[in-house]
C-alpha distance (Angstrom), angle and dihedral (degrees) to the residues before:
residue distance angle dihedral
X1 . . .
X2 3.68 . .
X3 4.09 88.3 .
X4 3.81 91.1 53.8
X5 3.94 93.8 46.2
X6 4.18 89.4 50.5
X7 4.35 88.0 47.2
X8 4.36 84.6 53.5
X9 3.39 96.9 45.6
X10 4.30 92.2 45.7
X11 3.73 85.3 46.3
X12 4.01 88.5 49.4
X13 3.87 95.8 46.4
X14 3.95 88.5 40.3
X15 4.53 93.3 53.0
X16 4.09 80.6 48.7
X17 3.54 93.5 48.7
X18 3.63 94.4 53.5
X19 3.55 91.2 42.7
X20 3.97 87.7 61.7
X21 3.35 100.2 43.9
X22 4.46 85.5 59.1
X23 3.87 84.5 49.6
X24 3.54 99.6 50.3
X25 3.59 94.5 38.6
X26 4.20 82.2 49.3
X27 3.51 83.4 55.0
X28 3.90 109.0 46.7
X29 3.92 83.4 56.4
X30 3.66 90.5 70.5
X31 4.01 109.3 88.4
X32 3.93 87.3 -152.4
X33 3.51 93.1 66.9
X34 3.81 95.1 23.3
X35 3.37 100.8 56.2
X36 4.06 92.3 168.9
X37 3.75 84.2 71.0
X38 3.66 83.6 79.4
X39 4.01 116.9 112.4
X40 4.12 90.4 13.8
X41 3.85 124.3 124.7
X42 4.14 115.9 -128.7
X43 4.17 95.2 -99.1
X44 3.91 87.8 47.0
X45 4.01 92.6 47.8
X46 4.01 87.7 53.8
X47 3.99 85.6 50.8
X48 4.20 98.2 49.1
X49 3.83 87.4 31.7
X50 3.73 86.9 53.0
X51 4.03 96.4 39.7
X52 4.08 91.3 45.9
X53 3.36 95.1 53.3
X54 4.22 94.0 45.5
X55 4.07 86.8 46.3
X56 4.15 93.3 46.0
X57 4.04 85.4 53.3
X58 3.43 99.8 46.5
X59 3.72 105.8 -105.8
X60 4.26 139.6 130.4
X61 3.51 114.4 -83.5
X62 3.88 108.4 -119.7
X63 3.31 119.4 -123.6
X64 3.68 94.6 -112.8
X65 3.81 88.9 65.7
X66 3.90 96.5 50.0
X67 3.62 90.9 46.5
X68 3.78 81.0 70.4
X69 3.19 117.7 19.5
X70 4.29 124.0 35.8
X71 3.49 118.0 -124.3
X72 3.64 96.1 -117.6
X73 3.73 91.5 62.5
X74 3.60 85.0 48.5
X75 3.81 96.6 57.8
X76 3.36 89.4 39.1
X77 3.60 100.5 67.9
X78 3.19 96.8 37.3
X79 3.60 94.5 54.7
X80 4.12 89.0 51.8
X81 3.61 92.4 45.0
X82 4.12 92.0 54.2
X83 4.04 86.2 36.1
X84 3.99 93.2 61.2
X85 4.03 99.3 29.2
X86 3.90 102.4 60.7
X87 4.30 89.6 -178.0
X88 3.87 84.1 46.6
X89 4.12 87.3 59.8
X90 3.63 98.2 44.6
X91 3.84 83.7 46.9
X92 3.60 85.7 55.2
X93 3.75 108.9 41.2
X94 3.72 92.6 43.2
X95 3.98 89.4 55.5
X96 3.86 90.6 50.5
X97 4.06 95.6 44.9
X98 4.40 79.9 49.0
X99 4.38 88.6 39.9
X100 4.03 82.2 58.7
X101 3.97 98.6 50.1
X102 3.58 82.6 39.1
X103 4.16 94.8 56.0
X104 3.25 87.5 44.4
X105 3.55 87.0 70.5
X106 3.69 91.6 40.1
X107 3.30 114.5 34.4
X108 3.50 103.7 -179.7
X109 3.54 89.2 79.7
X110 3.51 120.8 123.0
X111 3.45 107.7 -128.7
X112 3.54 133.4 -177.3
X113 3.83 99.8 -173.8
X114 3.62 86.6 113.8
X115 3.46 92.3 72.5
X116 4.12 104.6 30.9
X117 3.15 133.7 161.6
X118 3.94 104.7 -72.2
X119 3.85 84.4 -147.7
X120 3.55 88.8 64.0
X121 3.54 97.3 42.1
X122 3.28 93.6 57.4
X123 3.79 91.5 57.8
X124 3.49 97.3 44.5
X125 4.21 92.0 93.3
X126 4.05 82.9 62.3
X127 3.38 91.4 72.6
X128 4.15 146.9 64.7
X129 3.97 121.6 -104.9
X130 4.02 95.3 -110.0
X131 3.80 125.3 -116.3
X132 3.72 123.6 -167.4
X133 4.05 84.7 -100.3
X134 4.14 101.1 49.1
X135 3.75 86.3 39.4
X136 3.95 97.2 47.4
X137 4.36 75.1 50.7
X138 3.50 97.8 57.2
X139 4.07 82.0 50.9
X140 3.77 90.6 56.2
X141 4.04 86.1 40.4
X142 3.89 94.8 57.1
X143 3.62 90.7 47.3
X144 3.49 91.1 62.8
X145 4.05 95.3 46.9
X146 3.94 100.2 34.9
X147 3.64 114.2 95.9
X148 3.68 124.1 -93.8
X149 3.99 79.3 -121.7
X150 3.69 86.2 66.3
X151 3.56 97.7 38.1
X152 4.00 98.3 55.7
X153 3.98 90.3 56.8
X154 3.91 93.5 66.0
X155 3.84 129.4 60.6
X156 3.75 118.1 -109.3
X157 4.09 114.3 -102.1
């Protein structure tokens, strides 16, 4: 019984998950929030868009993005974005913390927790270890802060 409870609750945390990663990559397209969109053609957008989001959650850069764009300019926004957006960084370090119960279950994953963000590590003792119920919160929470530019791109649950 307790095995089949754990397997929900993974699956739970993992269908949020995947939900925030769409919002926050919905998000990082806006230049008003993203202002490191700023001086970038369309096809080069999709590529930092695209690498921002995979480096906020955790995961390998793809070659496509580092054919473009270095690493360190990567990080770097990243790290500014999560520095000036507090609900942005609990977004964030609440995904990773699930990404690593997640892996656990899949551990072909290639994560890059590893070697995270120290900025992010260093905020990581400000927040709660997530359960499928504070992290299906935080869902409902970012729904009420994410802009209605955001919001109109996804269906309604």
């Amino acid at each position: 019984m307790f095995g089949f409870s754990k397997k929900r609750d993974f699956e739970r945390m993992e269908a949020t998950f995947i939900k925030f990663q769409t919002l926050v990559f919905l998000f990082l397209k806006d230049e008003k929030y993203n202002p490191h969109l700023s001086g970038l053609k369309d096809d080069e957008r999709k590529i930092f868009i695209g690498a921002l989001t995979n480096y906020l959650f955790a995961t390998k850069a793809r070659k496509e993005h580092l054919e473009k764009f270095e690493y360190d300019e990567i990080r770097d926004a990243g790290d500014d974005l999560l520095e000036n957006n507090y609900e942005l960084c609990e977004i964030i370090v609440q995904s990773v913390k699930v990404k690593l119960l997640i892996t656990k279950k899949h551990p072909e994953e290639d994560l890059r927790v590893g070697n995270y963000s120290a900025f992010l590590m260093l905020r990581d003792e400000n927040f709660i270890k997530p359960t499928p119920d504070n992290y299906d919160a935080l869902l409902y929470k970012a729904y009420q802060w994410l802009p209605k530019s955001v919001l109109s791109q996804i269906k309604s649950e």
